[in-house]
C-alpha positions in Angstrom: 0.0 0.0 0.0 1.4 3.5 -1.0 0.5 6.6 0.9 0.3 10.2 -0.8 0.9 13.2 0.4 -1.3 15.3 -1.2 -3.4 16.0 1.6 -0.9 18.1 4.0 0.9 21.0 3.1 4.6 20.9 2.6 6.8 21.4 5.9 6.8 19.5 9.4 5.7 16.3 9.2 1.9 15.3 10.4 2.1 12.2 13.0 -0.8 10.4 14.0 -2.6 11.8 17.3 -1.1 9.6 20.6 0.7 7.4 18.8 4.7 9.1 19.6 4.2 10.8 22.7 3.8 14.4 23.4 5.8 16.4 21.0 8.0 19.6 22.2 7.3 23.0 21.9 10.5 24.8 20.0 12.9 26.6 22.1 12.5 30.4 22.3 15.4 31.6 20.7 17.7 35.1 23.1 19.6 36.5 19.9 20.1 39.4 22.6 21.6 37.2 26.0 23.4 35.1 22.9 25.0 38.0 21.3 26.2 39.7 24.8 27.8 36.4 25.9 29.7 36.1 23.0 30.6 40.1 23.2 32.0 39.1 26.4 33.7 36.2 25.2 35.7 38.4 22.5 36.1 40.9 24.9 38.2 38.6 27.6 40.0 36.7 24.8 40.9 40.2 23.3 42.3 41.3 27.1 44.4 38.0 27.1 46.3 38.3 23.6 46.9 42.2 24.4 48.2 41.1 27.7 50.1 37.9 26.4 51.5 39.9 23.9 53.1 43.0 26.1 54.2 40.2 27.9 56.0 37.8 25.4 55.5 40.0 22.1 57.4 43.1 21.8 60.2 42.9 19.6 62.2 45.9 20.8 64.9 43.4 22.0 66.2 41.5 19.4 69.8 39.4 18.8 71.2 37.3 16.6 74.6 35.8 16.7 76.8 36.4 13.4 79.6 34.2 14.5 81.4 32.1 17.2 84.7 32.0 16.7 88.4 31.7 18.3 87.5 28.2 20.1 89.3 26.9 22.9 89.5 24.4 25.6 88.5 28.0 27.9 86.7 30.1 25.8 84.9 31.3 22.9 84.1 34.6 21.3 80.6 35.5 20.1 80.2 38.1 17.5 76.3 39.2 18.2 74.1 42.3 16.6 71.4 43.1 19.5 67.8 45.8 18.1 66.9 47.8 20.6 64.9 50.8 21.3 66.7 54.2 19.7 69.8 55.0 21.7 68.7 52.5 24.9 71.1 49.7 26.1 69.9 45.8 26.6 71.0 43.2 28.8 72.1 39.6 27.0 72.6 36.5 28.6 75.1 34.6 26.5 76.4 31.0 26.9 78.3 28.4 25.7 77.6 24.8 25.2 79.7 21.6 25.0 79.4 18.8 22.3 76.9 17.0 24.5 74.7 20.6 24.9 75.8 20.4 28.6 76.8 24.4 29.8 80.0 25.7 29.9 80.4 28.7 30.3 77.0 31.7 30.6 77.5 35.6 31.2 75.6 38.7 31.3 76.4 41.1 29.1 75.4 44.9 29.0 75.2 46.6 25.0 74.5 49.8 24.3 73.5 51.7 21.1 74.4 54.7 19.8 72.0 57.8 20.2 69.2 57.6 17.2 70.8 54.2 16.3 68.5 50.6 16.8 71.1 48.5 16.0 74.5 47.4 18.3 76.8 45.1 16.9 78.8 43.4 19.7 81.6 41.2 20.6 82.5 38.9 24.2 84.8 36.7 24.5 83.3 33.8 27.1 85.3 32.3 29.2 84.3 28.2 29.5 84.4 25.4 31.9 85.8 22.6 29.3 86.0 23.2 25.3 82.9 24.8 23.8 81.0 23.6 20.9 79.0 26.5 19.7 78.2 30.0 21.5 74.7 31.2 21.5 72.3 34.4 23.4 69.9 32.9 25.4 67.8 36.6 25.4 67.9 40.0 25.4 66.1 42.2 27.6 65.8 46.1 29.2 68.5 46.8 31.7 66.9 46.6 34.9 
């Protein structure tokens, strides 16, 4: 036996009466609570990734080593190039590192640029523990 469905209009379906239980009403629908809690949402992820980014995301202090050269059994000497604010000074931790990564050697070291200059290309020599394998910055950060 076929059933047509000419006789209901398109749309929700037409169940018997009893025969599936009492149907739900549909949900009332807050577009206004559902759009402040997501306004609030944005809001405190926006305070987070400012925060985490004054934090962790400022780029005023900046090094890269050129070269490590003039390697000993006592030392090493690190040819860096430190960014830093026009004319302001940084403080780098340097180190040194043996074959098997263990620390030889680590020192602070204070660089400061030129007035109206962002750029300070520096030299140490590190003094080590046992014979370095490669010299390296660890960071760069405002003088305290």
């Amino acid at each position: 036996m076929s059933e047509t469905h000419a006789t209901h209009l398109a749309g929700a379906p037409v169940f018997p009466p009893g025969r599936y239980g009492r149907r739900r009403e549909s949900r009332r629908r807050r577009p206004v609570l559902t759009a402040l809690v997501g306004l609030a949402l944005v809001a405190a992820l926006g305070t987070i990734v400012v925060r985490l980014y004054q934090q962790y995301g400022g780029v005023e202090y900046d090094a890269t080593v050129v070269t490590y050269t003039d390697i000993t059994d006592s030392q090493v000497l690190i040819d860096f190039r430190v960014t830093v604010p026009p004319g302001g000074s940084a403080v780098c931790v340097l180190r040194a590192r043996d074959r098997d990564g263990a620390e030889v050697a680590r020192e602070q070291v204070t660089v400061t640029a030129q007035p109206d200059e962002r750029q300070v290309q520096a030299q140490h020599r590190l003094v080590t523990e046992g014979r370095p394998f490669i010299g390296e910055i660890l960071r760069c950060r405002p003088p305290a």
